[in-house]
C-alpha positions, -999 to 999 in steps of 0.1 A, spaced: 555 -230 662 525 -239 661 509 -222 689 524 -192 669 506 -206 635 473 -205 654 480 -167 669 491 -155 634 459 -168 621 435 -153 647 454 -123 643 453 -122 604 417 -134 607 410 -103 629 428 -80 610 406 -89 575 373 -92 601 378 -59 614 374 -37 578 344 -58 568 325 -55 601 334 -20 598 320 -16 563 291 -35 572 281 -15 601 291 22 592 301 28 558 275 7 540 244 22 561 258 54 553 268 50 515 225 36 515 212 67 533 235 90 508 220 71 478 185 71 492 191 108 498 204 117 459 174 98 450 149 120 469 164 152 462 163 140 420 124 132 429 118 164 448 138 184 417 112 166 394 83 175 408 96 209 412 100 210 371 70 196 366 54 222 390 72 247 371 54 236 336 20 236 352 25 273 368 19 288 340 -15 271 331 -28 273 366 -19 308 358 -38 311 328 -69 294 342 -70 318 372 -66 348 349 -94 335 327 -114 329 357 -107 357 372 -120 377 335 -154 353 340 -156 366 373 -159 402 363 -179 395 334 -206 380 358 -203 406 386 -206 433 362 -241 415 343 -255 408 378 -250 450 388 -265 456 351 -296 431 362 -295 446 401 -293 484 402 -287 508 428 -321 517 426 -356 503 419 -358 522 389 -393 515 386 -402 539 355 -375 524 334 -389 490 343 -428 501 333 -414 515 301 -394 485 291 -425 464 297 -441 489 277 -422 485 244 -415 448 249 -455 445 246 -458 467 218 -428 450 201 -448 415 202 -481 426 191 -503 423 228 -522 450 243 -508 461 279 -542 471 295 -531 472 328 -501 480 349 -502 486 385 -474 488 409 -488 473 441 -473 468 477 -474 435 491 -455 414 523 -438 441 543 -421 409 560 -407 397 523 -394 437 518 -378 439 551 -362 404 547 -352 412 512 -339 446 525 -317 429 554 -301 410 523 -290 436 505 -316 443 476 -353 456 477 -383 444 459 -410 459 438 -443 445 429 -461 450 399 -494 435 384 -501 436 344 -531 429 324 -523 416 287 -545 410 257 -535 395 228 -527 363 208 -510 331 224 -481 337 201 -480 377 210 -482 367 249 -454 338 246 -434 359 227 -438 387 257 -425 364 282 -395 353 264 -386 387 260 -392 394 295 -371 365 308 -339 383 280 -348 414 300 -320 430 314 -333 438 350 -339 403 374 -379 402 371 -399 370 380 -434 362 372 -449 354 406 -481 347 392 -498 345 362 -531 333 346 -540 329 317 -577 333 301 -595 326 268 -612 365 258 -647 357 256 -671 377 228 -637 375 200 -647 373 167 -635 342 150 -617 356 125 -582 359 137 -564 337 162 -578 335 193 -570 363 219 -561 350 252 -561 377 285 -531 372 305 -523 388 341 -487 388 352 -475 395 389 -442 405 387 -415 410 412 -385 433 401 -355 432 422 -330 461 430 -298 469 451 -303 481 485 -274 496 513 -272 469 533 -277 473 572 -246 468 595 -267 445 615 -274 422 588 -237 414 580 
């Protein structure tokens, strides 16, 4: 009876053994990789909501962007015409010196640096060159240039200098000459070759 004792316990001992070790090495992983999978999904649903609540501001800040954008591209073709437009631009430096009190005594469009035009030309906009002679006060002069730089054309003073008028009467601020050497920019077709 005893031999049977020690069967019946191996037996019984095999019979509880075999469930656990069968928990332990299938249903357990599995039951971990099911919970470790419920738990990514909820953090993948998260971030999903949470993309979901920023859409709509990315959304916003593209439009907005988008609005800037045009704004910009639509000031620059106001500043960059189609064409050089070169009596507008000698009229509007015209008024601007008459509007601050300086004598325009000269104004001379002048050709310079066919390697600068052509270059300029392969990039899409053209060039114009023109030299001015002012006369007037420091003030007058200063005030010129500030309204050239609000002008609504892309001009840049190239050169400039600057002289005291000599035989003014003291009565009066002093009068200062002032030659300008202006570039003015305009749109050009762009060649095939340069793109």
């Amino acid at each position: 009876m005893n031999k049977m004792c020690k069967r019946e316990a191996i037996f019984i001992a095999l019979l509880i053994m075999v469930p656990m070790l069968l928990f332990l090495a299938v249903i357990k992983p599995r039951y971990d990789s099911q919970k470790d999978m419920t738990q990514s999904a909820k953090t993948m649903s998260a971030t999903c909501d949470e993309f979901q609540n920023v859409r709509p501001l990315a959304v916003k800040r593209v439009q907005n962007d988008k609005v800037a954008l045009s704004k910009l591209v639509e000031d620059t073709q106001k500043r960059l015409p189609d064409e050089s437009g070169l009596g507008e631009v000698l009229g509007g430096l015209t008024k601007m010196a008459q509007d601050n009190g300086v004598a325009l005594n000269d104004v001379r469009p002048v050709s310079r640096g066919p390697d600068q035009q052509a270059e300029a030309n392969e990039q899409g906009y053209g060039i114009n060159w023109i030299d001015i002679e002012l006369e007037g006060s420091f003030e007058g002069v200063y005030n010129f240039l500030i309204s050239l730089e609000h002008y609504p054309r892309i001009v840049l003073v190239d050169t400039m200098t600057i002289t005291k008028v000599k035989g003014h009467n003291t009565e009066g601020p002093p009068q200062i000459d002032a030659k300008l050497g202006l570039v003015v920019y305009h749109k050009t077709a762009v060649s095939e070759d340069a793109e």
